[in-house]
C-alpha positions as CSV (number, residue, x, y, z in Angstrom):
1,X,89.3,76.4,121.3
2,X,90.0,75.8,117.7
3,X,88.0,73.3,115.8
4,X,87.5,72.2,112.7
5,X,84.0,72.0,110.7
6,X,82.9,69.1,109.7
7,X,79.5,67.8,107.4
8,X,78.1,64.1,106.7
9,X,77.6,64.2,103.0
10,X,76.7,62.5,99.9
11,X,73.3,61.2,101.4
12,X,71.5,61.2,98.6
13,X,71.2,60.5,95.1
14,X,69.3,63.4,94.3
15,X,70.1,66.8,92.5
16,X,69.0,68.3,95.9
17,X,71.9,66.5,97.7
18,X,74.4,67.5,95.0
19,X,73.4,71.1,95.4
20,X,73.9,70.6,99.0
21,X,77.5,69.0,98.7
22,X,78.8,71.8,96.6
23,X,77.0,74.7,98.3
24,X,78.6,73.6,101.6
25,X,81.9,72.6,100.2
26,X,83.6,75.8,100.2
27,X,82.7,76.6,103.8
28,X,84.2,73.0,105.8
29,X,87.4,71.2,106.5
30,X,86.1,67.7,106.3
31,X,83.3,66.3,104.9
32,X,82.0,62.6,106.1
33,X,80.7,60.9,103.1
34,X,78.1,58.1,103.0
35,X,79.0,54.9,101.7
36,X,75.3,53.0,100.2
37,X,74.0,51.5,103.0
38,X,72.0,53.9,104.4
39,X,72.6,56.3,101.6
40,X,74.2,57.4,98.2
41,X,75.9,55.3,95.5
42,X,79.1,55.4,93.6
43,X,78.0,58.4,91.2
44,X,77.4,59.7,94.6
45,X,80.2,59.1,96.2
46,X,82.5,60.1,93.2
47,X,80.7,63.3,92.5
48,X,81.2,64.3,96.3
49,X,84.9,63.3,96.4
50,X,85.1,65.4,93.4
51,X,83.8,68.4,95.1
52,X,86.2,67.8,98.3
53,X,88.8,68.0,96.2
54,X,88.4,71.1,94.7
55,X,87.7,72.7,97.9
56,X,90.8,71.2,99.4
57,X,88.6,69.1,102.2
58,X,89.4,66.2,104.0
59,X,87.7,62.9,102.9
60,X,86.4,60.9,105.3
61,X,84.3,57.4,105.3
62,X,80.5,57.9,106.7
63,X,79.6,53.7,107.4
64,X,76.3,52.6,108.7
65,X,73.9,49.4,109.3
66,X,72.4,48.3,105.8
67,X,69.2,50.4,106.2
68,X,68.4,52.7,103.7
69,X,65.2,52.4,104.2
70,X,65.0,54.1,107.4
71,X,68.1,56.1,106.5
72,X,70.5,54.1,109.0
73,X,68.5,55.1,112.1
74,X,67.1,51.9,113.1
75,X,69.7,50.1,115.7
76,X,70.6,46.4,114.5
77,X,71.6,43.4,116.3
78,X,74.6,42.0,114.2
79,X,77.3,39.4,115.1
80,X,81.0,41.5,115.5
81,X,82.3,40.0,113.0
82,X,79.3,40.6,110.5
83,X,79.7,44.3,112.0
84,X,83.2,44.6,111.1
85,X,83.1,43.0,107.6
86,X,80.3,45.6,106.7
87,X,82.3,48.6,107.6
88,X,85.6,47.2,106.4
89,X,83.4,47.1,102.9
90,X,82.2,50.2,103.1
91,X,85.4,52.0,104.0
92,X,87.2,50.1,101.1
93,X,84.3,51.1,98.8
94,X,84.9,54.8,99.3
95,X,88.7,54.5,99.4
96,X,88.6,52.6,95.9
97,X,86.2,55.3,94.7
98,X,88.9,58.2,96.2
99,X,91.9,56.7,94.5
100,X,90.3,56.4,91.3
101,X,90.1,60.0,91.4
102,X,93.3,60.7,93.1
103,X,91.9,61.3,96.5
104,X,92.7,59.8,100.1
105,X,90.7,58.8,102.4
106,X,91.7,60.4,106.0
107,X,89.7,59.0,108.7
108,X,86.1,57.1,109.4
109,X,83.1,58.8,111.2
110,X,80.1,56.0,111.7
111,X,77.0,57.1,110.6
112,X,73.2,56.9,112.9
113,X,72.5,54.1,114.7
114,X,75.6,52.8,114.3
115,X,76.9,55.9,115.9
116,X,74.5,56.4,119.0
117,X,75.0,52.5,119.3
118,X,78.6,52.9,119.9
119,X,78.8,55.7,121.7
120,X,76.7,54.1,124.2
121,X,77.4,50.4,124.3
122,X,81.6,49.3,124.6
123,X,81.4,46.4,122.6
124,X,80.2,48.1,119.4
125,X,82.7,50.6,119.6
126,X,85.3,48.1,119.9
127,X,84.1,46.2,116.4
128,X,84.3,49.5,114.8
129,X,87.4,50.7,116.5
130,X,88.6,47.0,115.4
131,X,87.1,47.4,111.5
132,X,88.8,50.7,111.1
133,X,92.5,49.6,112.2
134,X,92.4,46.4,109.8
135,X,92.2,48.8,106.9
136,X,95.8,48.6,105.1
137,X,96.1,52.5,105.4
138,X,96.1,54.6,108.8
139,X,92.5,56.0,109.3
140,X,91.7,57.9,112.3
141,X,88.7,57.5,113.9
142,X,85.8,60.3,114.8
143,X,83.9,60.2,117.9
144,X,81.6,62.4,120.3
145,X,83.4,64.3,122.4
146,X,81.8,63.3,125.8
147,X,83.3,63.1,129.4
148,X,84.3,59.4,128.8
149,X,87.2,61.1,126.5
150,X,89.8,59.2,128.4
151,X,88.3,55.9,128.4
152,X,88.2,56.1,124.3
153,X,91.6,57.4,123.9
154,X,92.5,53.8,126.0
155,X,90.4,52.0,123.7
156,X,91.9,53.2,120.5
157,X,95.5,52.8,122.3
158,X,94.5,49.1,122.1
159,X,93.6,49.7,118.3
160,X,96.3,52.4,117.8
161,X,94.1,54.7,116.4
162,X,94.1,58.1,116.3
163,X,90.9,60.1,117.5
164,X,89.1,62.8,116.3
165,X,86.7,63.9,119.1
166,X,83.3,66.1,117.6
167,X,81.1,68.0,118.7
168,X,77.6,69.3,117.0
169,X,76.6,72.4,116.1
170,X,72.6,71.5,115.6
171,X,71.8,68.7,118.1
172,X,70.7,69.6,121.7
173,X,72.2,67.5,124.4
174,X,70.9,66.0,127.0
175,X,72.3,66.7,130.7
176,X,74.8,63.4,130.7
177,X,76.4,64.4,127.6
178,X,74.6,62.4,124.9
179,X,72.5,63.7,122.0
180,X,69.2,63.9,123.4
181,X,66.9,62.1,121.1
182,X,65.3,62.9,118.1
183,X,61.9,61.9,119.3
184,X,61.9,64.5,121.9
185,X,61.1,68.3,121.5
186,X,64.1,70.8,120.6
187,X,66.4,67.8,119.8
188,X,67.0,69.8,116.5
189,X,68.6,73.1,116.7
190,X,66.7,76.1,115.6
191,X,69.2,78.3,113.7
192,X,69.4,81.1,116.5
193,X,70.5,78.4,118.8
194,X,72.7,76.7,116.6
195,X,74.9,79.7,116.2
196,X,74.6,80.4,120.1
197,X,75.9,77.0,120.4
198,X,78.7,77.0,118.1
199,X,79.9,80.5,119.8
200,X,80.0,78.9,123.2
201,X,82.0,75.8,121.8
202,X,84.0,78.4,120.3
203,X,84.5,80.6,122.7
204,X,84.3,78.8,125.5
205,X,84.6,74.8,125.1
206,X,81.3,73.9,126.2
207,X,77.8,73.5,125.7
208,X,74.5,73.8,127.5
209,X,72.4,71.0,128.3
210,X,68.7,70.5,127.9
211,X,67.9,71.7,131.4
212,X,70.4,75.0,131.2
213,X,73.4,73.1,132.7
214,X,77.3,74.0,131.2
215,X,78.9,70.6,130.2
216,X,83.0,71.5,129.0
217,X,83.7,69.1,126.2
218,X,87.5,68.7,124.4
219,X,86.6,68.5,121.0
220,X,88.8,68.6,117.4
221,X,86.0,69.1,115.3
222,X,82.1,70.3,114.9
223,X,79.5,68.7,112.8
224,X,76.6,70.2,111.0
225,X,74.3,67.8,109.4
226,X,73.6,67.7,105.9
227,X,70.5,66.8,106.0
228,X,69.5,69.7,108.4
229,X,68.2,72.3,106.0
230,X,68.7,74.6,108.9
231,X,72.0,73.9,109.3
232,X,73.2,73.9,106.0
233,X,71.9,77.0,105.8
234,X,74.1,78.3,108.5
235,X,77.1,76.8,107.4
236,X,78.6,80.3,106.1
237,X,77.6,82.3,109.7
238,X,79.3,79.3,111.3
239,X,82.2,79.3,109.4
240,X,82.6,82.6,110.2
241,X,82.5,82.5,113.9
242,X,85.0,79.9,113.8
243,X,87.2,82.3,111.8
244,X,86.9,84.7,114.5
């Protein structure tokens, strides 16, 4: 199974962040950069476009509810449209930001809430599947892998979008295939079982569930968080098992 790695980026406007962006940079294939609503700004968002750039990474648009103040992980009840206006801003936001610099934005990756919300409710997922295709460029869309692959790939047909299923290297999931949740023990990945998790993906195409079960996933791509000190730390090792 080949996959790509991937990294949500440019989630702060802090030197720490920064740091972060360029230590991982080298080691990736696309990085998913926030957009200022949950996080970062345009310094932000230029400085981390910069960085792709010289590290020959994809770009991609990182879009979440307006909720910086609980970093985008608060679900919101929003109208469609209101939904799809304030993704189409974001996207455009970065994109501007990208060709000012001479970059291209490649595909959109919702960020959060905004993710977990879609994955999980069809409706959502249709307002963002719609928001992405009424930009004037071609952006794929990224998704979690998940046994429901089939059912997206009709979705986006309806969109014609191009998918980009991931998987992630530092969450735990629970025995149906979502992400179990963050309030819950072991949700995080220690770094031992982050690498034993990317290896299987790897190696194998699946993971292990909370309860030991093997779940096979198709996936193009595997995230690391960038706000998981863990995993940022491990970005070298698992760059280098996907090398293998």
């Amino acid at each position: 199974m080949t996959l790509l790695l991937n990294c949500d980026l440019g989630e702060s406007a802090s030197i720490d962040s920064e740091n972060v962006d360029a230590c991982v940079m080298p080691f990736i294939d696309q990085a998913s950069i926030a957009c200022g609503f949950h996080a970062g700004d345009g310094d932000v968002m230029a400085k981390t476009i910069t960085y792709a750039l010289e590290n020959n990474v994809q770009i991609g648009a990182h879009p979440s509810y307006p909720d910086r103040e609980n970093f985008g992980r608060i679900s919101m009840n929003l109208p469609r449209q209101q939904l799809i206006d304030m993704i189409k801003e974001q996207i455009s936001a970065l994109v501007n930001i990208g060709k000012s610099l001479g970059a291209e934005v490649s595909y959109v990756k919702p960020h959060g809430a905004l993710y977990n919300d879609m994955m999980a409710n069809g409706h959502i997922r249709s307002a963002v599947m719609q928001a992405v295709s009424e930009h004037p460029q071609n952006l794929a869309f990224m998704l979690q892998a998940t046994q429901e692959a089939d059912l997206h790939r009709q979705e986006a047909t309806v969109f014609e979008l191009d998918l980009i299923f991931e998987v992630f290297a530092d969450r735990c999931y629970a025995d149906n295939g979502a992400l179990l949740s963050r309030s819950l023990p072991g949700a995080v990945h220690t770094r031992k079982k982050m690498l034993e998790q990317v290896k299987q993906l790897h190696e194998d195409g699946s993971i292990t569930t909370v309860s030991g079960h093997r779940l096979a996933l198709d996936a193009h791509s595997i995230c690391v968080h960038g706000d998981n000190a863990e995993g940022v730390s491990a970005i070298q090792d698992i760059r280098q098992l996907l090398n293998r």
